[in-house]
N, C-alpha and C positions, 0 to 999 in steps of 0.2 A: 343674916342670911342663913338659912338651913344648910345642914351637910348635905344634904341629899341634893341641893340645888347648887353645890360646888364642884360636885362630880360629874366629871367630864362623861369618865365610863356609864354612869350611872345613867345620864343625860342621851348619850349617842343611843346608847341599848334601848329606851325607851323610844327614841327616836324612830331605830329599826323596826322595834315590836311593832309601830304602831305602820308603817308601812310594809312590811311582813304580812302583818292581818290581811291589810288592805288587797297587796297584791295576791293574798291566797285564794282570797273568794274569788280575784277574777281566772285564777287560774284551776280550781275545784273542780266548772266543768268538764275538765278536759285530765281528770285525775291523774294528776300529778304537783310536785312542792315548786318552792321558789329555787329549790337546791338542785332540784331535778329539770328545770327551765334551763337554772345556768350551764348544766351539763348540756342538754341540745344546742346553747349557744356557743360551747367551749366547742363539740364536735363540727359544729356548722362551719366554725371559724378555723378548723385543723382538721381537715376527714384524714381518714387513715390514722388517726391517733390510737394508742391503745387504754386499758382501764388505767394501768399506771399513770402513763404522760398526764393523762385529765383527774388523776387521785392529787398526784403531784402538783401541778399546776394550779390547782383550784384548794388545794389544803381540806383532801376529805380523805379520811380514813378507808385503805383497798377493801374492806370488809363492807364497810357503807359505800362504799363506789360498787360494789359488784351487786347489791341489792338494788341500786338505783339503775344500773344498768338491767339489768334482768325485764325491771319495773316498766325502764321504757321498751323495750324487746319485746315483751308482752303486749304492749299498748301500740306495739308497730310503726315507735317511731324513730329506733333507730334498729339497725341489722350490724350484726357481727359478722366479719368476715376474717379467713384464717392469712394470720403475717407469714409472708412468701418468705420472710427474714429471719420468721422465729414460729417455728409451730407450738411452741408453748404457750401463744398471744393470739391476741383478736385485734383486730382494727378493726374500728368503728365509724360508721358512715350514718349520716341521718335521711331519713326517707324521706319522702314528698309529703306525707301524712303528717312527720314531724318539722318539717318546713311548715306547714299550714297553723299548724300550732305557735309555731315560731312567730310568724309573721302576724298571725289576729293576735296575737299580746303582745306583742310589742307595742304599739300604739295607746294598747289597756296599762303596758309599763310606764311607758314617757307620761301619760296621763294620770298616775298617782304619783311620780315622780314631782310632777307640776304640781301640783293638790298641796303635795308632804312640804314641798319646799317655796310654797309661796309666798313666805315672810322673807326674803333673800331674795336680789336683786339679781340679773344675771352672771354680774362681776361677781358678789358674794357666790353666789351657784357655783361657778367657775373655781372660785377659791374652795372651797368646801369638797367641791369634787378633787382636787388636784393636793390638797390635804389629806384626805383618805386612801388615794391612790399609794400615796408615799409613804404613810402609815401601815399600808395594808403590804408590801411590799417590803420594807422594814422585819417584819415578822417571823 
């Protein structure tokens, strides 16, 4: 067997890549990344959160959170508002424009999700999911 084909890391990345792709074209026209999705679902799922809590939480760099924030700001799908708690912060809410967005990819997500993982039964799915979750948590 090849090294290349013993590697877990090696293995998983490729894996991503190749769903990463996939979900980037569907999410292209509505300009924005797969990194930038996960943030309107991290705010959807916590409104009033601020850049930290979702730097923090999501393991992105405040430099790259505050670009990717801007990015959706711009694109009107989420609005900054000033923290009653702390005026050096924003809390962040997502719009109706960025719910819309949310909501037609989602279905585009589940739908390469299905694609990527259809060698895996839904027990294996199950397992693979709750593998990563643990893993990714871990870190």
């Amino acid at each position: 067997m090849n090294k290349w084909n013993q590697s877990y890391g090696f293995l998983l990345g490729k894996a991503l890549q190749q769903m990463e792709q996939k979900f980037a074209e569907g999410l292209a026209p509505f300009n924005i990344n797969s990194r930038q999705y996960g943030v309107l679902l991290f705010i959807e799922d916590n409104p009033y959160s601020s850049q930290k809590d979702i730097s923090n939480n999501l393991q992105i760099d405040r430099t790259t959170m505050v670009s990717h924030i801007d990015h959706l700001e711009m694109l009107r799908f989420v609005e900054r508002t000033k923290n009653p708690n702390d005026r050096r912060s924003y809390s962040l809410l997502i719009t109706e424009k960025g719910k819309e967005v949310l909501n037609s990819r989602w279905e585009f997500l589940t739908d390469v999700e299905s694609e990527v993982l259809t060698p895996l039964n839904p027990q294996e799915r199950q397992l693979l999911k709750d593998f990563l979750i643990r893993i990714w948590k871990s870190l």
